[in-house]
N, CA, C and O atoms as a Tripos MOL2 file, in Angstrom:
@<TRIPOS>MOLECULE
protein
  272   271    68     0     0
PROTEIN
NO_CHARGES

@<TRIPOS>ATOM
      1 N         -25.8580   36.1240  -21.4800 N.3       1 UNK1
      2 CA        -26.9780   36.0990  -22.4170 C.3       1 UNK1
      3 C         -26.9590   37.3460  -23.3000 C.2       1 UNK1
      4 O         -27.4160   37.4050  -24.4410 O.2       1 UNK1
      5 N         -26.3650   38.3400  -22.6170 N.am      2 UNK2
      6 CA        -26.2700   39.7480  -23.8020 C.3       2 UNK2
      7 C         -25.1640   39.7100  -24.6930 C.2       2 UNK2
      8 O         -25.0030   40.4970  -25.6260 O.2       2 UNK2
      9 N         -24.3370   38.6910  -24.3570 N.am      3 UNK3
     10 CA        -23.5580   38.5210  -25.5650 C.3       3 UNK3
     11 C         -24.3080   37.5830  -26.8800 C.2       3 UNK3
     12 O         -23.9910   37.8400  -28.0410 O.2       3 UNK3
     13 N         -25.3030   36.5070  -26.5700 N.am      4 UNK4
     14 CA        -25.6320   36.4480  -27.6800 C.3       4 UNK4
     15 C         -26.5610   36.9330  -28.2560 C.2       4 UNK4
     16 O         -26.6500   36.8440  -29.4800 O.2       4 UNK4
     17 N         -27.4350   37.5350  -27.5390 N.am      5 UNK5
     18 CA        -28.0970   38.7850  -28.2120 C.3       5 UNK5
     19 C         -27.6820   39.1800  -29.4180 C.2       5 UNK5
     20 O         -28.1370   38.9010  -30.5270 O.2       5 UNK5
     21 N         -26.3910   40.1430  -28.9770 N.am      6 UNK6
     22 CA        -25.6310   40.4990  -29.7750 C.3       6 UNK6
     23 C         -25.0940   39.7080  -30.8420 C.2       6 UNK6
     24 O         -25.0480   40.1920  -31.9730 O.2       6 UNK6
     25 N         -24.7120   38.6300  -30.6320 N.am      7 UNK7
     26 CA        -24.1050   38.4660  -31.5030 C.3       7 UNK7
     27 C         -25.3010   37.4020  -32.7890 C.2       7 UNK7
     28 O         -24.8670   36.8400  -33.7950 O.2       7 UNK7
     29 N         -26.3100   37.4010  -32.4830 N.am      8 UNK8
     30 CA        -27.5310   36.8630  -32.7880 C.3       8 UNK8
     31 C         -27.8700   38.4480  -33.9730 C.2       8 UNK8
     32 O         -28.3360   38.4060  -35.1120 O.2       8 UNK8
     33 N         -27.5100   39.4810  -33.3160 N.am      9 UNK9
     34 CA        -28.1700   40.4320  -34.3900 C.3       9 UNK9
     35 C         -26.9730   40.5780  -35.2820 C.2       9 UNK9
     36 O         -27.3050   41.1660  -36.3110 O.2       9 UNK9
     37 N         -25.6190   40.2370  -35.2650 N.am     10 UNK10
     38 CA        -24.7530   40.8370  -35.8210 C.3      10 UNK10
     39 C         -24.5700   39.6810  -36.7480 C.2      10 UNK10
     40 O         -23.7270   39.8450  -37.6300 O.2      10 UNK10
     41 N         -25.2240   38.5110  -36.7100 N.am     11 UNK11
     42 CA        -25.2760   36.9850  -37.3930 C.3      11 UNK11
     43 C         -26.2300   37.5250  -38.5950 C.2      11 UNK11
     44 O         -26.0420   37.2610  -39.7830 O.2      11 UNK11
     45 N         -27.7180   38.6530  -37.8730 N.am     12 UNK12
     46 CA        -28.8430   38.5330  -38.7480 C.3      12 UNK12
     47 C         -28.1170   39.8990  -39.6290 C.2      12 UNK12
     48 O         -28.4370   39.8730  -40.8180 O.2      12 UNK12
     49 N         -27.5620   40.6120  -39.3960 N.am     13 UNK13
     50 CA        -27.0620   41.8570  -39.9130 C.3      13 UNK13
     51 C         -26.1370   41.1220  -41.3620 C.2      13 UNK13
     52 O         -26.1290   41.4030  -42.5610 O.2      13 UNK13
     53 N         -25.5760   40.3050  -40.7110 N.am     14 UNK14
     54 CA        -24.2080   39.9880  -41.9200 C.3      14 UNK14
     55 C         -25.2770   39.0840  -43.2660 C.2      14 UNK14
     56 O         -25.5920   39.1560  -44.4540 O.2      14 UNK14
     57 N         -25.4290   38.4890  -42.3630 N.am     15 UNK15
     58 CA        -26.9120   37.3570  -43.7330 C.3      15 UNK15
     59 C         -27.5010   38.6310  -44.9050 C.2      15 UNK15
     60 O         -27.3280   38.5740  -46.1220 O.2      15 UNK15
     61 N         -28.0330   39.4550  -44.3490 N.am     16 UNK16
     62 CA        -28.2370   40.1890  -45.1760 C.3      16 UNK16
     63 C         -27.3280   40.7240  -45.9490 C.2      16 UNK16
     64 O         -27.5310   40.7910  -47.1620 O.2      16 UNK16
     65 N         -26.0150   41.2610  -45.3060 N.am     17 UNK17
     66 CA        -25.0420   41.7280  -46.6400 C.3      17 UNK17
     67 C         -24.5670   40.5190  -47.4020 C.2      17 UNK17
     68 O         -24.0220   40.6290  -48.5000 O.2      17 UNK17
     69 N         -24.7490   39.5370  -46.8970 N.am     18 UNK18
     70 CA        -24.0280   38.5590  -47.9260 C.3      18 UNK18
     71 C         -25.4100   38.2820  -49.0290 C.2      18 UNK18
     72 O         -25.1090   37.7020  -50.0720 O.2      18 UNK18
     73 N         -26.8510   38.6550  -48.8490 N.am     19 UNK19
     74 CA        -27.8570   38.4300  -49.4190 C.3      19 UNK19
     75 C         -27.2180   39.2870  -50.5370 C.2      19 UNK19
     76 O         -27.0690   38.9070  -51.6980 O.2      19 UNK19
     77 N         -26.7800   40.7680  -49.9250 N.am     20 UNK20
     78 CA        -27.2360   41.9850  -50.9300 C.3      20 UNK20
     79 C         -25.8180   41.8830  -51.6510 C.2      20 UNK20
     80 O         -25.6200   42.8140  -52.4320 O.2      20 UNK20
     81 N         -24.6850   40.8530  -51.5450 N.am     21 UNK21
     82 CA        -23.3780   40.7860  -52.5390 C.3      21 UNK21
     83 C         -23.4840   39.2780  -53.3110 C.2      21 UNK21
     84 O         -22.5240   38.7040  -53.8250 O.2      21 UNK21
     85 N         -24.7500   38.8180  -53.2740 N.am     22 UNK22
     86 CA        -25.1790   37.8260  -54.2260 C.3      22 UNK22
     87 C         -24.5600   36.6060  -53.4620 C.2      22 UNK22
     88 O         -25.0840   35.5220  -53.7210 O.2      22 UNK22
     89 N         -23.7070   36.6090  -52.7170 N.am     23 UNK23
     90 CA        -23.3510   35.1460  -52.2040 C.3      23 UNK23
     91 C         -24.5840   34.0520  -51.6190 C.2      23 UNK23
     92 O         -24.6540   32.8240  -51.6680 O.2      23 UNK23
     93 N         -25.5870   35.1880  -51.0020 N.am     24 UNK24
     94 CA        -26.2320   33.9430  -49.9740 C.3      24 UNK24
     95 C         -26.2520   34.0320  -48.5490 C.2      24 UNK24
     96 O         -25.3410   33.3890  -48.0280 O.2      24 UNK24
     97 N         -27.2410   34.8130  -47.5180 N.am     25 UNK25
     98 CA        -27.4090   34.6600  -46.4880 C.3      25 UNK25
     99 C         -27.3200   33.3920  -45.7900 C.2      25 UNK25
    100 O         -26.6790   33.1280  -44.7730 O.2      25 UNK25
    101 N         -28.1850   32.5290  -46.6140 N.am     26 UNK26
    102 CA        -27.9510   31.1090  -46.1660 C.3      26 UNK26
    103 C         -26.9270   30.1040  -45.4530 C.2      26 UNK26
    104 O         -26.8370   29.1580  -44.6710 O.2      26 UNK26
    105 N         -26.0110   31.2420  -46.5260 N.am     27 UNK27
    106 CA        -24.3910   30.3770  -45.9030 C.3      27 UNK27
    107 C         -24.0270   30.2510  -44.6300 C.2      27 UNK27
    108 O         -23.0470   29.5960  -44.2770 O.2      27 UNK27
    109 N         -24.8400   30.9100  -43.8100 N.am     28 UNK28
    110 CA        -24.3590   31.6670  -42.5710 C.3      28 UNK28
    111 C         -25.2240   31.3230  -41.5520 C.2      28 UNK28
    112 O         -26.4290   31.5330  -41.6900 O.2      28 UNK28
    113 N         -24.7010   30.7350  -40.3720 N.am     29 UNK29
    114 CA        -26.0080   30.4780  -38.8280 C.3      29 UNK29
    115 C         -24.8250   30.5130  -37.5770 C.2      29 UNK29
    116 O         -23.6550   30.1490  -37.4600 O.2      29 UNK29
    117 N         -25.8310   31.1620  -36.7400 N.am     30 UNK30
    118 CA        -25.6380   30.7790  -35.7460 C.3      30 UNK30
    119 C         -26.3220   29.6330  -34.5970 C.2      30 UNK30
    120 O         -27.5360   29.4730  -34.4720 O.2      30 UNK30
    121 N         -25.3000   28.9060  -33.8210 N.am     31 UNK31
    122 CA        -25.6380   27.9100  -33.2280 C.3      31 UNK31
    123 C         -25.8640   28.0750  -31.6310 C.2      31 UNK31
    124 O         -24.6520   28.0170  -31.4240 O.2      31 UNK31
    125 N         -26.2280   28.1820  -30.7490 N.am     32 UNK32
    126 CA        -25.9720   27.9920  -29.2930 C.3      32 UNK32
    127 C         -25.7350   26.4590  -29.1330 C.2      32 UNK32
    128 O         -26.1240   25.6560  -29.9810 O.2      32 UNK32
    129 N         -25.0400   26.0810  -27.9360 N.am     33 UNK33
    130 CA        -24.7300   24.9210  -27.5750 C.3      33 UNK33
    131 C         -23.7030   25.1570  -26.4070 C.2      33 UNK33
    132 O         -23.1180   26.2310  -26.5460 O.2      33 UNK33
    133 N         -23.3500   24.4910  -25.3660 N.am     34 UNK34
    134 CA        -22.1710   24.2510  -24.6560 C.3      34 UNK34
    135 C         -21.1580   23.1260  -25.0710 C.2      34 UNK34
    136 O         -21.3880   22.2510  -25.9060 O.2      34 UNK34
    137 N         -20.4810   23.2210  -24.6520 N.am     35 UNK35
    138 CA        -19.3240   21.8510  -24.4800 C.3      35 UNK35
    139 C         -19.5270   21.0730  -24.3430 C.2      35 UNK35
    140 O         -18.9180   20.2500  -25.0270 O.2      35 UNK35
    141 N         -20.3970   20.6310  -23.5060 N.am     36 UNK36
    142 CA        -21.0140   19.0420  -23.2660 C.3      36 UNK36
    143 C         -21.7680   18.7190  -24.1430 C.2      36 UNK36
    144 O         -22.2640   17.6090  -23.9520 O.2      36 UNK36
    145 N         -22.2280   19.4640  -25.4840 N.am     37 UNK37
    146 CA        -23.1550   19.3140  -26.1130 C.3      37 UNK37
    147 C         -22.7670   18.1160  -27.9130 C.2      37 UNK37
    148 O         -23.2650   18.2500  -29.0310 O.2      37 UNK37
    149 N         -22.0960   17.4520  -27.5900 N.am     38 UNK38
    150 CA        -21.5450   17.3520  -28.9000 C.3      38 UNK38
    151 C         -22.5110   16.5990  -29.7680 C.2      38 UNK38
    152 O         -22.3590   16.6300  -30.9890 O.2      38 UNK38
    153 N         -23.3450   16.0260  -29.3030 N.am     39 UNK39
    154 CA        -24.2480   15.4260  -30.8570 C.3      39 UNK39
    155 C         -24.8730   16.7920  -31.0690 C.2      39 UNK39
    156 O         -25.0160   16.9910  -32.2750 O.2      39 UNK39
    157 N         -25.3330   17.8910  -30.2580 N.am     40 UNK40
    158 CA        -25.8060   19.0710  -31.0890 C.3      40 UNK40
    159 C         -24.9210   19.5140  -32.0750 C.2      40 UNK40
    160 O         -25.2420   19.9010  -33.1990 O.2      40 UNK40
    161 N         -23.5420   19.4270  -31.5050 N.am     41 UNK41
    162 CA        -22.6680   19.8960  -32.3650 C.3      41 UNK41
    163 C         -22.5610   19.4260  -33.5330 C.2      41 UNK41
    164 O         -22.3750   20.1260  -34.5290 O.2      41 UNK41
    165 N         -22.6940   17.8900  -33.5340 N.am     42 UNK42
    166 CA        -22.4250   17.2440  -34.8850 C.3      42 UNK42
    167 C         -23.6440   17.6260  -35.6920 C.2      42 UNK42
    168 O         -23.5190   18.0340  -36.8470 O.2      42 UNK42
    169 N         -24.9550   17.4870  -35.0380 N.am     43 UNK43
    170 CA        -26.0900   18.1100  -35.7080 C.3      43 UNK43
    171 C         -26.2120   19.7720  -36.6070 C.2      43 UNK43
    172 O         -26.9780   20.2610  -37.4370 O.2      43 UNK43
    173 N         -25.1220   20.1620  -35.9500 N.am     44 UNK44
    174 CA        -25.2990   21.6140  -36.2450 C.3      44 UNK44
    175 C         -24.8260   21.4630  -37.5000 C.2      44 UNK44
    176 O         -25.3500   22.0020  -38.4750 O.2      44 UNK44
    177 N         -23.5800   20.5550  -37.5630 N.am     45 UNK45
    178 CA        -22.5480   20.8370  -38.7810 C.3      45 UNK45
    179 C         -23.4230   19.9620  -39.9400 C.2      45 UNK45
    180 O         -23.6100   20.4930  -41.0350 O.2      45 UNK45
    181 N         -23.9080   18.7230  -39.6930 N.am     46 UNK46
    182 CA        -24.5530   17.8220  -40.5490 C.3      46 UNK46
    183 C         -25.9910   19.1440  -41.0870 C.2      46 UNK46
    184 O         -26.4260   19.1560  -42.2390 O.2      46 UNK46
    185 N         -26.2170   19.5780  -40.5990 N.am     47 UNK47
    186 CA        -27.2230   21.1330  -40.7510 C.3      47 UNK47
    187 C         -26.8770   21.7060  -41.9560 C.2      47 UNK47
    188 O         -27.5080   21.7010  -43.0130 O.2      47 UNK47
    189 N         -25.5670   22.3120  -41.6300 N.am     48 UNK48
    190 CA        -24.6040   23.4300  -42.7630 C.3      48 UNK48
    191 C         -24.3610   22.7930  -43.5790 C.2      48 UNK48
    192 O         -24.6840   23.2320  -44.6830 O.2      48 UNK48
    193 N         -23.6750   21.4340  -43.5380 N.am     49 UNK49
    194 CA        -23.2930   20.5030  -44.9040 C.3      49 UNK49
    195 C         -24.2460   20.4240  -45.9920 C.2      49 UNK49
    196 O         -23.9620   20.6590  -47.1670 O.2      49 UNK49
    197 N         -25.3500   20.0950  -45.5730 N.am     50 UNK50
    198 CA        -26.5950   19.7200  -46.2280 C.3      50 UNK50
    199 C         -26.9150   21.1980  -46.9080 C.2      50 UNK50
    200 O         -27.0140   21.2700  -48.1330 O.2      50 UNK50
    201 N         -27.0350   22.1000  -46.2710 N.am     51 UNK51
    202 CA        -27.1850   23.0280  -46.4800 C.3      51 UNK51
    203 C         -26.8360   23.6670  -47.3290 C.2      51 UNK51
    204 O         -27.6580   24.3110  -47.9810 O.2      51 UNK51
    205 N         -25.4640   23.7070  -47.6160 N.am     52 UNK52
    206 CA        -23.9980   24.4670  -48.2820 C.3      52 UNK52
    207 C         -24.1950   23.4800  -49.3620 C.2      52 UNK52
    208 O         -24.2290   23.8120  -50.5470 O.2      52 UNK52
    209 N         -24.3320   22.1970  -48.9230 N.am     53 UNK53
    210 CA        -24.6600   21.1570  -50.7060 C.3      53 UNK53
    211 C         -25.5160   21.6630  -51.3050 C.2      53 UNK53
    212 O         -25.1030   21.9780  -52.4210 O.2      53 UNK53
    213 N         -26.6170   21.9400  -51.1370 N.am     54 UNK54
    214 CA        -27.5100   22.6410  -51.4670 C.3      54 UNK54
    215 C         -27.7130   24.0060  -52.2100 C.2      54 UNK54
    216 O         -28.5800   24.2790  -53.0400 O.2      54 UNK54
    217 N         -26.7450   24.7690  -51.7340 N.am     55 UNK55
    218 CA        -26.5450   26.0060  -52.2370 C.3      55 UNK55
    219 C         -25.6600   26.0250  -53.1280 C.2      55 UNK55
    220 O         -25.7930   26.9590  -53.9180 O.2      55 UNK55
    221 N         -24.6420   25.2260  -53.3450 N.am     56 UNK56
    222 CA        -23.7490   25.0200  -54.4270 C.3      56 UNK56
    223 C         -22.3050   25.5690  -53.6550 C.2      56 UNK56
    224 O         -22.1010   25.7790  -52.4590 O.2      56 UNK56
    225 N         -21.4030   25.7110  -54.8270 N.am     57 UNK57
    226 CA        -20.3080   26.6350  -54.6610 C.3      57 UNK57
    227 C         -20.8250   27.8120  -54.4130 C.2      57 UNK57
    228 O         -22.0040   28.1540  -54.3250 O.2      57 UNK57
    229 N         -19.3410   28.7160  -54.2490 N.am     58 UNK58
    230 CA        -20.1780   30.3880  -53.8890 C.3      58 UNK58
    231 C         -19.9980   30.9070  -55.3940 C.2      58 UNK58
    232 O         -18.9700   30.7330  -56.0490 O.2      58 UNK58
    233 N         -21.1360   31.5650  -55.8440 N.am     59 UNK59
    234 CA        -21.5070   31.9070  -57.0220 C.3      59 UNK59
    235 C         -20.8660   33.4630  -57.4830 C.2      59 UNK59
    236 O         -21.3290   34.1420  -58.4000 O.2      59 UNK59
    237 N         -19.3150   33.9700  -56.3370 N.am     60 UNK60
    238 CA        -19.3050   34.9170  -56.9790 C.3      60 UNK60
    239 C         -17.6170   34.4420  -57.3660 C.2      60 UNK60
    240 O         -16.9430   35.2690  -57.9810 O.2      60 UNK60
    241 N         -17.1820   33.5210  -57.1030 N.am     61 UNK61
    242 CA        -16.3390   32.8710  -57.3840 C.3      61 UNK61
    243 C         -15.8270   32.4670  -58.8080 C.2      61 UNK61
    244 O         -14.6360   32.4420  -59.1170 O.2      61 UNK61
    245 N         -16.6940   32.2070  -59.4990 N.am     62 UNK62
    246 CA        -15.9790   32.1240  -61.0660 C.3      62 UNK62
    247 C         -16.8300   33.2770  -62.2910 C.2      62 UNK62
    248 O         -17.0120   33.1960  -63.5050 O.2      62 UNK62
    249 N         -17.2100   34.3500  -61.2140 N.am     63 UNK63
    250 CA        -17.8730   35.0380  -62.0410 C.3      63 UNK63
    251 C         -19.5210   35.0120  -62.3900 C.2      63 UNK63
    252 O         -20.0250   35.7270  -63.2560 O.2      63 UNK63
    253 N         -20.0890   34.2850  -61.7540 N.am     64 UNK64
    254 CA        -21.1410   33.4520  -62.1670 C.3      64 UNK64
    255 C         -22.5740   34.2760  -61.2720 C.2      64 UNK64
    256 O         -23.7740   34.2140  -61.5390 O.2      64 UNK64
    257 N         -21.9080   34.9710  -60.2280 N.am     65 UNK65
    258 CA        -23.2000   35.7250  -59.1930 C.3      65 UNK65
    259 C         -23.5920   36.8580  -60.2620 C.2      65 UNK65
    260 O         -23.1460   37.0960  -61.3840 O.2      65 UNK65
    261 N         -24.7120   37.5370  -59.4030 N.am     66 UNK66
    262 CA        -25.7630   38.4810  -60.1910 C.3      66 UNK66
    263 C         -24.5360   39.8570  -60.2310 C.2      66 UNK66
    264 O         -24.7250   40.7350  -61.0730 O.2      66 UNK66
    265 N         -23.6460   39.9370  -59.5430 N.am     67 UNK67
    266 CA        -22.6770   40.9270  -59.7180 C.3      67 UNK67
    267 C         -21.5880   41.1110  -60.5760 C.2      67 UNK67
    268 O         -20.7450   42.0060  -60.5240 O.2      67 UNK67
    269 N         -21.6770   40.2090  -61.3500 N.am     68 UNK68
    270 CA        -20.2730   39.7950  -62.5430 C.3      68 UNK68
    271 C         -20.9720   40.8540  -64.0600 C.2      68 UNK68
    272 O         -20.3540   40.8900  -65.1240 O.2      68 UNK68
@<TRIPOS>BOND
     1     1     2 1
     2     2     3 1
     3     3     4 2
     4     3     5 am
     5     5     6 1
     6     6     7 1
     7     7     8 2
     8     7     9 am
     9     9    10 1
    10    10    11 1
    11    11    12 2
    12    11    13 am
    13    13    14 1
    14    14    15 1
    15    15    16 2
    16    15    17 am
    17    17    18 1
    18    18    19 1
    19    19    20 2
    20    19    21 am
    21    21    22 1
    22    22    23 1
    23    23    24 2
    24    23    25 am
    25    25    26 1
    26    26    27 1
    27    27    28 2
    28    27    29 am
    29    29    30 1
    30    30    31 1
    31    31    32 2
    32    31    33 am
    33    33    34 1
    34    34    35 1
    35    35    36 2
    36    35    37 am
    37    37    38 1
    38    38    39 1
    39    39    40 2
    40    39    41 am
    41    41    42 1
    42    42    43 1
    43    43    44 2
    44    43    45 am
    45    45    46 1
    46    46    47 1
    47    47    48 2
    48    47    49 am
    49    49    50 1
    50    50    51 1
    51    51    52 2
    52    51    53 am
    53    53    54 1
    54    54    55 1
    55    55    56 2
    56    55    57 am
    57    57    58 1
    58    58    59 1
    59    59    60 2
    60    59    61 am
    61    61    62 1
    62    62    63 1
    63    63    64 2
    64    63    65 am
    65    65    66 1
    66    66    67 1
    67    67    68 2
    68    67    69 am
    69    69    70 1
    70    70    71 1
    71    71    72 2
    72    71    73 am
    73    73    74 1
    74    74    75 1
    75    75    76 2
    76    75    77 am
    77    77    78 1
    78    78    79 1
    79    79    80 2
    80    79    81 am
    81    81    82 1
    82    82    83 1
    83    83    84 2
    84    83    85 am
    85    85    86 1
    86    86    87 1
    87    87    88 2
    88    87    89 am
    89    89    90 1
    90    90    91 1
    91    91    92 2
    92    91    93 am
    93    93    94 1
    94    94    95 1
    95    95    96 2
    96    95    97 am
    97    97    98 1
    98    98    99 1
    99    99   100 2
   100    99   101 am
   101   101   102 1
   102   102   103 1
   103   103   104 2
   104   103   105 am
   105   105   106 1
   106   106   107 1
   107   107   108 2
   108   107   109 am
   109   109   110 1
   110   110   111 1
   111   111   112 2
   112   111   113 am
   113   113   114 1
   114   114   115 1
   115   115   116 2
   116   115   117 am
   117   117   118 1
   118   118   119 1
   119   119   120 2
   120   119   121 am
   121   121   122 1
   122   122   123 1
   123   123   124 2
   124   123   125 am
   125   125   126 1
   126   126   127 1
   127   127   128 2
   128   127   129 am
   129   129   130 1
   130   130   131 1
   131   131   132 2
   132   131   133 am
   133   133   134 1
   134   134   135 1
   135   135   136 2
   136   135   137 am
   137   137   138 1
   138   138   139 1
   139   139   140 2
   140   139   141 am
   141   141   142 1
   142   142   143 1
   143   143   144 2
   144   143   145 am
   145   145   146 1
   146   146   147 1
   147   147   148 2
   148   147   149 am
   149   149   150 1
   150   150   151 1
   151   151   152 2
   152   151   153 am
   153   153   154 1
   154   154   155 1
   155   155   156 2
   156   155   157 am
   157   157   158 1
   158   158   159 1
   159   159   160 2
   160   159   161 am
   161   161   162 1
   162   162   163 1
   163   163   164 2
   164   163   165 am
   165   165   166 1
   166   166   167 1
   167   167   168 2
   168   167   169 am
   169   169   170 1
   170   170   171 1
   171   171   172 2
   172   171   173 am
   173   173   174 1
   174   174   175 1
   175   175   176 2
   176   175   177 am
   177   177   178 1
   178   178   179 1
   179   179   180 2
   180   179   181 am
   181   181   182 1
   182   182   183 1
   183   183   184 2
   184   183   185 am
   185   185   186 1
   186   186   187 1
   187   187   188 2
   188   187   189 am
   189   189   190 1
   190   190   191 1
   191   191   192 2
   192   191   193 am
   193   193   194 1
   194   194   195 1
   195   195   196 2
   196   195   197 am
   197   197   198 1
   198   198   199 1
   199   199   200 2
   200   199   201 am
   201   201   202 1
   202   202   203 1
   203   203   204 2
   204   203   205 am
   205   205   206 1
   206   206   207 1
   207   207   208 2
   208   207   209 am
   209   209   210 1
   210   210   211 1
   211   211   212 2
   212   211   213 am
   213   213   214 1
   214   214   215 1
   215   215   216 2
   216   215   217 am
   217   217   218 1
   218   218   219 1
   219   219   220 2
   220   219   221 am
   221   221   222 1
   222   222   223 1
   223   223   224 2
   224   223   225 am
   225   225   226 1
   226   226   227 1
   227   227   228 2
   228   227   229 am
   229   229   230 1
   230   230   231 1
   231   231   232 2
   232   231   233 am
   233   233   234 1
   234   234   235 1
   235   235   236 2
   236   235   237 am
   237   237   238 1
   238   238   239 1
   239   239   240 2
   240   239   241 am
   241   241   242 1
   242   242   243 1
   243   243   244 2
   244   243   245 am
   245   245   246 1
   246   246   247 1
   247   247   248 2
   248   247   249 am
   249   249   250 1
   250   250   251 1
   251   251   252 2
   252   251   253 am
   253   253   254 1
   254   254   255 1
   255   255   256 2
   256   255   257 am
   257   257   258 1
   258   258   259 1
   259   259   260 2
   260   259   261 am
   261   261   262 1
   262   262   263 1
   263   263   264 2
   264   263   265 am
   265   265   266 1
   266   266   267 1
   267   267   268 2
   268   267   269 am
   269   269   270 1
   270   270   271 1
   271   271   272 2
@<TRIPOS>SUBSTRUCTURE
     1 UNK1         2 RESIDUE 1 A UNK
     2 UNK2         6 RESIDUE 1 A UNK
     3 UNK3        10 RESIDUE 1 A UNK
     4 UNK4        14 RESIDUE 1 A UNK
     5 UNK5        18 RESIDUE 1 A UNK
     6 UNK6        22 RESIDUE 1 A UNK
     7 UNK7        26 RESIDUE 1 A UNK
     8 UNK8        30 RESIDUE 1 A UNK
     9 UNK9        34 RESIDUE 1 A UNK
    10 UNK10       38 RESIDUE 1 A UNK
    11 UNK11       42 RESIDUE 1 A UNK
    12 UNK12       46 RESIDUE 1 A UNK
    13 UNK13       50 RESIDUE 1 A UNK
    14 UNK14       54 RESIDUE 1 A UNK
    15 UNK15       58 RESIDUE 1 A UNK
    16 UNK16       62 RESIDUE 1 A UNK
    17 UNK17       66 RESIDUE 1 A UNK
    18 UNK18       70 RESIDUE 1 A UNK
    19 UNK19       74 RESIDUE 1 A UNK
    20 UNK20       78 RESIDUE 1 A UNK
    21 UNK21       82 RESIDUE 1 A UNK
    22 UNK22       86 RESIDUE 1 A UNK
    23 UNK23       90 RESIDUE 1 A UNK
    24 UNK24       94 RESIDUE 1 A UNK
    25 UNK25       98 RESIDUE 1 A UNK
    26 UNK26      102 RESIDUE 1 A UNK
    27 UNK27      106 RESIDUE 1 A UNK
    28 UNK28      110 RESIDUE 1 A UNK
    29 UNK29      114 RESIDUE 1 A UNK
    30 UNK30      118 RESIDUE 1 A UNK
    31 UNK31      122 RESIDUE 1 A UNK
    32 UNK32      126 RESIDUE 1 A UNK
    33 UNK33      130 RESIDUE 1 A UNK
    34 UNK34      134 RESIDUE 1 A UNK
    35 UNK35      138 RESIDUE 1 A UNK
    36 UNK36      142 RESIDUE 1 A UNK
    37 UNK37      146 RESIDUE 1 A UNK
    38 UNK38      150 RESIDUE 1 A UNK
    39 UNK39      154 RESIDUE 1 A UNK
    40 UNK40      158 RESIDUE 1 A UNK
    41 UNK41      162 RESIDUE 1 A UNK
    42 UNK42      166 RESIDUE 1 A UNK
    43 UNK43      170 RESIDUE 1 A UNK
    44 UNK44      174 RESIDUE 1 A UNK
    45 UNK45      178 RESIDUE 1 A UNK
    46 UNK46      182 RESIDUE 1 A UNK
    47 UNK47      186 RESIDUE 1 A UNK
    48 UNK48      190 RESIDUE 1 A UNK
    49 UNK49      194 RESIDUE 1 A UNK
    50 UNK50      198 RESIDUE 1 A UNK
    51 UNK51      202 RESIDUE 1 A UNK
    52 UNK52      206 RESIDUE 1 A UNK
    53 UNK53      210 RESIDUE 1 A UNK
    54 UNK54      214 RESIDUE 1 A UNK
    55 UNK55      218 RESIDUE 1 A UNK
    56 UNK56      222 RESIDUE 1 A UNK
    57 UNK57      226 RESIDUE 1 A UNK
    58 UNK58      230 RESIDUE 1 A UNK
    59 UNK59      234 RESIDUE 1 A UNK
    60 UNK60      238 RESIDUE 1 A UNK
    61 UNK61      242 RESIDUE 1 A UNK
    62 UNK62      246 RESIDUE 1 A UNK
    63 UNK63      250 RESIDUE 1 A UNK
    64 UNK64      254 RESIDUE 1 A UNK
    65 UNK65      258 RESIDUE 1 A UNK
    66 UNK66      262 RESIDUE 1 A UNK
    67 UNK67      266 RESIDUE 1 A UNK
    68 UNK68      270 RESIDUE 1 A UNK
């Protein structure tokens, strides 16, 4: 469990730098689940898809983010 702690803050740590280089925290989650878990799994990804449609391409990609 202290590994995902960790790695739960180092998920919330990165969201923010990707906030503060214009890409998009959003882009980014973490999931818990085991192995036996696979409709969570598929849920997780049907999650991000929707998600990532949503957000577009990455906006620092053709020049187009607040950093160009």
């Amino acid at each position: 469990i202290h590994g995902n702690i960790q790695a739960t803050r180092r998920v919330q740590h990165a969201k923010k730098l990707l906030d503060e280089v214009g890409l998009g925290g959003d882009r980014l989650e973490i999931f818990y689940m085991s192995g036996g878990q696979g409709g969570t799994f598929a849920n997780a990804v049907k999650t991000m898809v929707e998600r990532i449609k949503k957000l577009g391409p990455n906006p620092l990609k053709n020049g187009t983010g607040p950093r160009s």
